[in-house]
Every structure is written in structure tokens, then in C-alpha cells.
C-alpha positions as CSV (number, residue, x, y, z in Angstrom):
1,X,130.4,67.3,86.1
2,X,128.5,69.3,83.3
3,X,125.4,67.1,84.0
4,X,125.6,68.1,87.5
5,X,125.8,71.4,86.6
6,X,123.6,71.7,84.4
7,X,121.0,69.9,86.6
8,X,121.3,72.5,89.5
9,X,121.0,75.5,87.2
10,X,117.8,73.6,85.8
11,X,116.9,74.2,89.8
12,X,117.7,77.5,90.1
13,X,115.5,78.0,87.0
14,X,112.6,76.5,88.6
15,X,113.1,78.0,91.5
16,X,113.2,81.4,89.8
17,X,110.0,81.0,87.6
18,X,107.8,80.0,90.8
19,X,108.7,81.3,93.5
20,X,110.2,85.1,92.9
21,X,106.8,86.2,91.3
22,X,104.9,84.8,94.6
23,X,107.5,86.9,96.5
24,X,107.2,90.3,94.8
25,X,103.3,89.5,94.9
26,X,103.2,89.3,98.5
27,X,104.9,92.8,99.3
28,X,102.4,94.7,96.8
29,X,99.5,93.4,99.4
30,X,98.1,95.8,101.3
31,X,96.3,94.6,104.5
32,X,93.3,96.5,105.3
33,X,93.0,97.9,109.0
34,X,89.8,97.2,110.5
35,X,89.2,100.6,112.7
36,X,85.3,99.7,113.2
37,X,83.8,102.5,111.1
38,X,81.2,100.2,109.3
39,X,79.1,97.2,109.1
40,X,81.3,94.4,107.9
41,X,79.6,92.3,104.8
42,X,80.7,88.8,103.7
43,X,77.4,87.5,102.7
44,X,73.5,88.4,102.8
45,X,70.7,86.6,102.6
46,X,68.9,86.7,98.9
47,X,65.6,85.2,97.5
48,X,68.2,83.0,95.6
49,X,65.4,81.8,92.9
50,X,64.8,85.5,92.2
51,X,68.7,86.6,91.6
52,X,69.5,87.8,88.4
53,X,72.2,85.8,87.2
54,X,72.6,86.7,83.6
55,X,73.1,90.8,84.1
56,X,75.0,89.8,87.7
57,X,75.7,92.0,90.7
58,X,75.5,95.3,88.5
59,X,72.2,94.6,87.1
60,X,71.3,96.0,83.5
61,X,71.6,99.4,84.7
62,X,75.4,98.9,85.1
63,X,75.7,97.5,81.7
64,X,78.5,99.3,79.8
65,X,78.2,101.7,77.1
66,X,80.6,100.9,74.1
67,X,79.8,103.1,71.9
68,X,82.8,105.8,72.9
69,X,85.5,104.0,74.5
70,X,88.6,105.7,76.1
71,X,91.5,104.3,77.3
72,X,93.3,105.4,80.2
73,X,95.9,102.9,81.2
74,X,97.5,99.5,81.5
75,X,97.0,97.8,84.9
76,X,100.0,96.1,86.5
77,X,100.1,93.0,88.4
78,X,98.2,89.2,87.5
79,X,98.8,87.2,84.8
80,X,96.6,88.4,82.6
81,X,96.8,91.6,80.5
82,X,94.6,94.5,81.4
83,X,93.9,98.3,80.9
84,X,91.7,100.8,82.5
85,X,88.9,102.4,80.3
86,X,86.4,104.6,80.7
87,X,82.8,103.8,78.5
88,X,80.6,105.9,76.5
89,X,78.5,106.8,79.8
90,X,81.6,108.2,81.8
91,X,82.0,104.8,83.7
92,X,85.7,103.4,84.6
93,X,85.9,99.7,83.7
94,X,89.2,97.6,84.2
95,X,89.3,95.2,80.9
96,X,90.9,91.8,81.7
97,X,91.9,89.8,78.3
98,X,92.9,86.4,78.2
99,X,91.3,82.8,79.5
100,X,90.1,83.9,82.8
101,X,87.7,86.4,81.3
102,X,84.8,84.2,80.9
103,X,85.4,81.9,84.0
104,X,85.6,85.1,86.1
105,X,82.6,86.4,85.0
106,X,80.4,83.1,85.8
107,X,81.9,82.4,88.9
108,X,81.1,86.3,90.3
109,X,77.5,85.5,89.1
110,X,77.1,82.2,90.9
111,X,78.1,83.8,94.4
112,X,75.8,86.6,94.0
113,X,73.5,84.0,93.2
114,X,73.9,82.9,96.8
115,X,73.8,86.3,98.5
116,X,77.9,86.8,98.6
117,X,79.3,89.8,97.8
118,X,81.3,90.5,95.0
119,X,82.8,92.7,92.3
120,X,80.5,94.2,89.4
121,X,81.6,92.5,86.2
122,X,80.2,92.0,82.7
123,X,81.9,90.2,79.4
124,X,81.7,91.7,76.5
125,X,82.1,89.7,73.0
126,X,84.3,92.2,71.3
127,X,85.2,95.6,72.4
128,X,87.9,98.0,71.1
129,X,90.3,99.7,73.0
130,X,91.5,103.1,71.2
131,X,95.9,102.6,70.5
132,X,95.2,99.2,71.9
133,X,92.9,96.9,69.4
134,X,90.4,94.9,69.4
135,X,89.5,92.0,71.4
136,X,87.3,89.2,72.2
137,X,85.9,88.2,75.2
138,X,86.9,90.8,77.6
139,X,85.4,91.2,81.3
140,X,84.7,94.5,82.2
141,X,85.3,94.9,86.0
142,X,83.6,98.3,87.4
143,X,85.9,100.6,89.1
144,X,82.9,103.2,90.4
145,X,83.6,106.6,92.0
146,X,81.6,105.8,95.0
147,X,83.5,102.6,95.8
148,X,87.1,102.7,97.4
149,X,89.3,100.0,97.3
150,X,90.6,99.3,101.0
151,X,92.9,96.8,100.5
152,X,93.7,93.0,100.9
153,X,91.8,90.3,103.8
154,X,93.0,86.9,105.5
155,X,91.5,84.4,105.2
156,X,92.4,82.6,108.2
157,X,92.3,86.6,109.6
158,X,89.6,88.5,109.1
159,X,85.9,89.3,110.7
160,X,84.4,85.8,109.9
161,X,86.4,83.6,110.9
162,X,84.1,80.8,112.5
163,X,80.9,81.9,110.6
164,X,78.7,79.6,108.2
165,X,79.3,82.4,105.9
166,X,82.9,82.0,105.5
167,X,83.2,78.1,105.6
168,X,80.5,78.1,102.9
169,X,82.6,81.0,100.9
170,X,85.5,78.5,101.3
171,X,83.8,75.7,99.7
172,X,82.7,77.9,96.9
173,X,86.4,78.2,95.9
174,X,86.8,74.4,95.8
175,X,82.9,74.3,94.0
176,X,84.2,76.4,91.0
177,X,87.6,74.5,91.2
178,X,89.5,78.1,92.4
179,X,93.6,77.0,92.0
180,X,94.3,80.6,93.3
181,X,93.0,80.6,96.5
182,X,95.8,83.5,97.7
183,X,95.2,86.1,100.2
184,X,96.4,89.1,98.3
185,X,93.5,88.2,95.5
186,X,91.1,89.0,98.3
187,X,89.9,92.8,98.7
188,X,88.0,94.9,100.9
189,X,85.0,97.4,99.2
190,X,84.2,100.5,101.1
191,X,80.4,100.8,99.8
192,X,78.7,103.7,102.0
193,X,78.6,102.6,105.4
194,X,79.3,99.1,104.4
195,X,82.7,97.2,104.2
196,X,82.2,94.3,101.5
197,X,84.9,92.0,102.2
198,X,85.0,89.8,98.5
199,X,87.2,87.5,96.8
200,X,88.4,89.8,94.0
201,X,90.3,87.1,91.2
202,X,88.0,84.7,90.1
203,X,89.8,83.7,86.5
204,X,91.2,80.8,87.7
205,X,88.1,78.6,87.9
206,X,85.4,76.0,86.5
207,X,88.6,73.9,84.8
208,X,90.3,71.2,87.2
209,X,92.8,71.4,89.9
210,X,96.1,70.3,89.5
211,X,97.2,66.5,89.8
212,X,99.2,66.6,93.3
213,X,99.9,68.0,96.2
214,X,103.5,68.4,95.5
215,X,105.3,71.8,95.9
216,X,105.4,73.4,92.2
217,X,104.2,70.6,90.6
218,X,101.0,70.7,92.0
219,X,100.8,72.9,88.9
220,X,100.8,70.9,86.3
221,X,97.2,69.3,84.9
222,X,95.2,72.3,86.2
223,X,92.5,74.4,83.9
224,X,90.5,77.5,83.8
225,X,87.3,77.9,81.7
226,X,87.4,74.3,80.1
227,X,83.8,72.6,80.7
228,X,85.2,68.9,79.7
229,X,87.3,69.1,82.4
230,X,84.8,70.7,84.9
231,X,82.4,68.4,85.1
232,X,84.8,65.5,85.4
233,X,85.8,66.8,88.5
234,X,85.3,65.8,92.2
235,X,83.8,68.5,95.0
236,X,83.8,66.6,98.3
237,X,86.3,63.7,98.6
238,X,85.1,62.5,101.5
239,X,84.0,63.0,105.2
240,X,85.2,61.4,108.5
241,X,85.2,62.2,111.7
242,X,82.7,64.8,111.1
243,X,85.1,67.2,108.6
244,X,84.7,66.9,105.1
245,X,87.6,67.0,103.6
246,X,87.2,68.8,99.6
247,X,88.9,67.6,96.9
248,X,91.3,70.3,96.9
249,X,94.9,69.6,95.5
250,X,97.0,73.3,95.5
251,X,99.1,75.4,97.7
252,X,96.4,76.7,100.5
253,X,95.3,73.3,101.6
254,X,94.8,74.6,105.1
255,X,92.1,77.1,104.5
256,X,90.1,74.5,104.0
257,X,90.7,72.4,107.1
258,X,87.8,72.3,109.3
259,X,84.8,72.3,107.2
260,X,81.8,70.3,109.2
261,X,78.7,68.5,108.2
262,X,77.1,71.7,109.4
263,X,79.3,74.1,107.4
264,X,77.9,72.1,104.4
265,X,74.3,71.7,105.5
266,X,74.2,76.0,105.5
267,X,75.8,76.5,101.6
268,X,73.7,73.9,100.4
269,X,70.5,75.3,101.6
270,X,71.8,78.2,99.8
271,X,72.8,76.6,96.5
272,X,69.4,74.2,96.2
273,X,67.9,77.7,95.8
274,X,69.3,77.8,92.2
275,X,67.0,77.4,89.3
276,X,68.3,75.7,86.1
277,X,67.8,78.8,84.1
278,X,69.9,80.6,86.6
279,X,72.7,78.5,86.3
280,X,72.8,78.5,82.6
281,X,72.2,82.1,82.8
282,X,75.5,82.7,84.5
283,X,77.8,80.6,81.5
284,X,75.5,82.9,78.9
285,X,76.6,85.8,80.1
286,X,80.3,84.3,79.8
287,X,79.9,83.7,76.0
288,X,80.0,80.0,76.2
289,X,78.0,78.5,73.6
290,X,75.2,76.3,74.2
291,X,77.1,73.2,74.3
292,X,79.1,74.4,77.0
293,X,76.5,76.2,78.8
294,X,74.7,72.8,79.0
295,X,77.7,70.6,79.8
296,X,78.6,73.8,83.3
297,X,74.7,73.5,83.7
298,X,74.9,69.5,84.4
299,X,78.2,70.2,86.2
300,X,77.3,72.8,88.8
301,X,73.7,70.6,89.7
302,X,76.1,67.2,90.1
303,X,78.0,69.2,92.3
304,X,74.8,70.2,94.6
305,X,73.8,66.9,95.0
306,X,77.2,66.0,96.3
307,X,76.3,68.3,98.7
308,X,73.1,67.3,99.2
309,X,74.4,63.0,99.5
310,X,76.5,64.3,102.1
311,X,74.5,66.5,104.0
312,X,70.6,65.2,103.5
313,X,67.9,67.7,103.6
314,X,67.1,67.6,107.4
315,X,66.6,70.3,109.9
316,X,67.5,73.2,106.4
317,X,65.4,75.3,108.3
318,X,67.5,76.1,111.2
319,X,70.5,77.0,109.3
320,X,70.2,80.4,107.4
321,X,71.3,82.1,110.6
């Protein structure tokens, strides 16, 4: 009897650990009502050999200013620990600590690479927070005065939905090996007259997926931010019937249902673009030494020409549309 018990309270543990925090998660989102004030902006085309991948979406001007740092706040919510700041030049920065600092910030700069839009991020190597420490490897997210925050998008709902844009945005998320592919991590930027419609939480990428598809346990095995295990993995399992189905193992499996030849033909005429240097440049600005930059640099390009096997280099030129 008391290994009965103690088996079903080892369930009700479980059960508890995983699933309540997904709960509470979901009623903090905040949908975002689309009332058709503004132009809606997933992607845009870029001269992709000419993106600057080392300073990212913010470009050097947006660099932050250390040299008088003020903290304001610890942020709630995610796994990670964070606090709002505000930089020697008046700027308000959200500082993330922990292992998905450096992933986060390569993975924003290889979207922007290909013309997606995204958040403004840099990591800094050290950076101390007044009452708080000092710490290493911290992203700096921008939280700028001229950009609201609208709230969470779908993405099986949402203005995309059928576009080469989004299908290549969901294959991005398998690319970098995204475990938290979750609706409430995506957000909607009001910048001018344009709505940016991004994927917000990038931390949990270039590791490995878990080792199942089984509920919870599809946990276990999976990594952020560990090279070794990036470049062992798999992008595109295989394709029949004209899908190609991604070597995804998680939770959101059906967001990536549907992904055709076609879908694949667009995103890789998008990430052949990519220069070498570019790609490296994106794990230098993460910190990662030179090792690793090399070892994401080789990683990244296998995964292209996966894309590329699958999809050949015919008729490219009809499909930035």
C-alpha cells in the first residue's frame, strides 16, 4: 500500500512541476486585437550579404552605454532571472541572466540576417547592476519609448497564415533547434505605422531538442547554447508526399505540419545569402569563443545545405515574392 501511495503522490508531483506553471503562463497572455490601423510586418526583404550581423537589429547606434547603470526593477515571468535598467545614455534595457543569454542573442541576429523582424538585443560580457551585482554574459533587450508592446500572436492565428514568410519563420524555430515554440513567447511591436509581429524568447535555442515525443518527457535530453550538441543535430528528417517533415521532437508538433518543397525553396533562397563572416559574426557577438564560433559556423552552413539537398537551386528566382 505505501508503494502505491507513494507512487501516485510521485504523479501528482510531476504533474504539479509541468503542467501548473504552463497554466498560470497561459492566463498572463494577452492576445493582440488586430483593428487594421497599420501595415502588418513579419518579414522584409534585405540585401542579406550586406546585414550587419555582429551589432544586430539595433545597429552600433543602439549599443548600450555602461558607464552609469540604474536599476529600476525585477521582471516577472520566464525562467530566467531579469531586471529592468536604464544605461548611461537614458536607454531602458531588460537584462536576462542565465544560459539563454548568448543563444538569444545569435538567434535574433540570424533572422535579421534574413529580413525577419525582431527585438533589439545586444550581450554584454559583464555589466553591474547597482543593489544587484555583477554578472557575466547578460543580454540587453531594448525596451525604447517609441515602441509599444501590443501583446501576444498565434501562430496558427495571425495575419500570415499561408505566406512563405511564415512557413519559412517556422522552419527557423526548428533551424536554431527552438524547444519553446509557445504562443505566449510571441509579441506584437507597434513601431510608427508599422505592426512588427516577432517571436520575442529566443533563449532556448542552438542546443538539441529533446529525445521523444512523449508528454513531459519529451523534456529530457534537450539543450540551449551548447555547440557540441548543435551541430550533431538533424534539420529536415525527411520529405514525402511533398511535406517535409522537420526534425522536431516537443510539445507544438502541429505548427509545423504543412511545410512544402516550396515553403523550403523561399527560406533557403534567403539563407544562401549568408556570408561565412556573417554567420560567425552572430556567435561573436554572443561571447562564444573561437572554438565555438567555428564549430555554430560549420553547423548553421550544414544546415543550409540540407536545405539546399532537399530543395535544389531551381527556379530561386521566382520565389522572393
Amino acid at each position: 500500500m505505501s508503494k502505491l501511495l507513494n507512487a501516485r503522490l510521485l504523479a501528482l508531483f510531476f504533474v504539479l512541476l509541468f503542467f501548473i506553471p504552463g497554466v498560470s503562463a497561459q492566463k498572463r497572455k494577452n492576445p493582440v486585437k488586430d483593428t487594421g490601423h497599420g501595415k502588418n510586418v513579419l518579414w522584409e526583404r534585405v540585401d542579406v550579404g550586406r546585414q550587419d550581423l555582429f551589432n544586430g537589429p539595433g545597429g552600433e547606434a543602439m549599443q548600450p552605454d555602461l558607464s552609469n547603470v540604474k536599476f529600476v526593477k525585477q521582471e516577472t515571468g520566464g525562467h530566467n532571472k531579469k531586471y529592468r535598467i536604464v544605461d548611461g545614455s537614458g536607454r531602458t534595457w531588460v537584462a536576462k541572466l542565465g544560459t539563454e543569454a548568448r543563444p538569444e542573442t545569435a538567434a535574433v541576429r540570424l533572422l535579421h540576417g534574413i529580413g525577419y523582424k525582431t527585438e533589439i538585443n545586444y550581450l554584454v560580457p559583464t555589466i553591474t547592476i547597482p543593489g544587484k551585482g555583477t554578472f557575466r554574459n547578460v543580454r540587453l533587450e531594448a525596451r525604447p519609448d517609441n515602441i509599444d508592446r501590443l501583446g501576444e500572436w498565434k501562430w496558427k492565428q495571425n495575419p500570415f497564415v499561408g505566406t512563405r514568410q511564415l512557413q519559412g519563420l517556422k522552419m527557423m524555430m526548428v533551424f536554431m533547434t527552438n524547444y519553446d515554440v509557445l504562443d505566449l513567447q510571441n509579441k506584437v511591436l507597434q513601431v510608427g505605422n508599422e505592426r512588427h509581429y516577432i517571436v520575442s524568447d529566443l533563449g532556448a535555442t542552438f542546443g538539441k531538442l529533446g529525445n521523444n515525443n512523449l508528454p513531459i518527457i519529451f523534456r529530457l535530453g534537450r539543450s540551449t547554447g551548447k555547440p557540441n550538441d548543435y551541430i550533431r543535430t538533424k534539420f529536415i528528417r525527411r520529405v514525402k508526399n511533398g511535406r517535409i517533415e522537420l526534425s522536431y521532437k516537443g510539445k507544438s508538433r502541429s505548427v509545423f505540419k504543412d511545410i512544402t518543397i516550396a515553403d523550403a525553396r523561399w527560406l533557403y533562397s534567403q539563407l544562401r545569402g549568408l556570408r561565412d563572416s556573417q554567420i560567425s559574426d552572430a556567435f561573436r557577438a554572443a561571447a562564444y569563443s573561437p572554438s565555438e564560433v567555428e564549430i555554430y559556423r560549420r553547423a548553421v552552413r550544414n544546415k543550409i545545405e540540407e536545405l539546399k539537398n532537399v530543395v535544389g537551386e531551381d527556379n530561386l528566382a521566382q520565389t522572393n515574392k
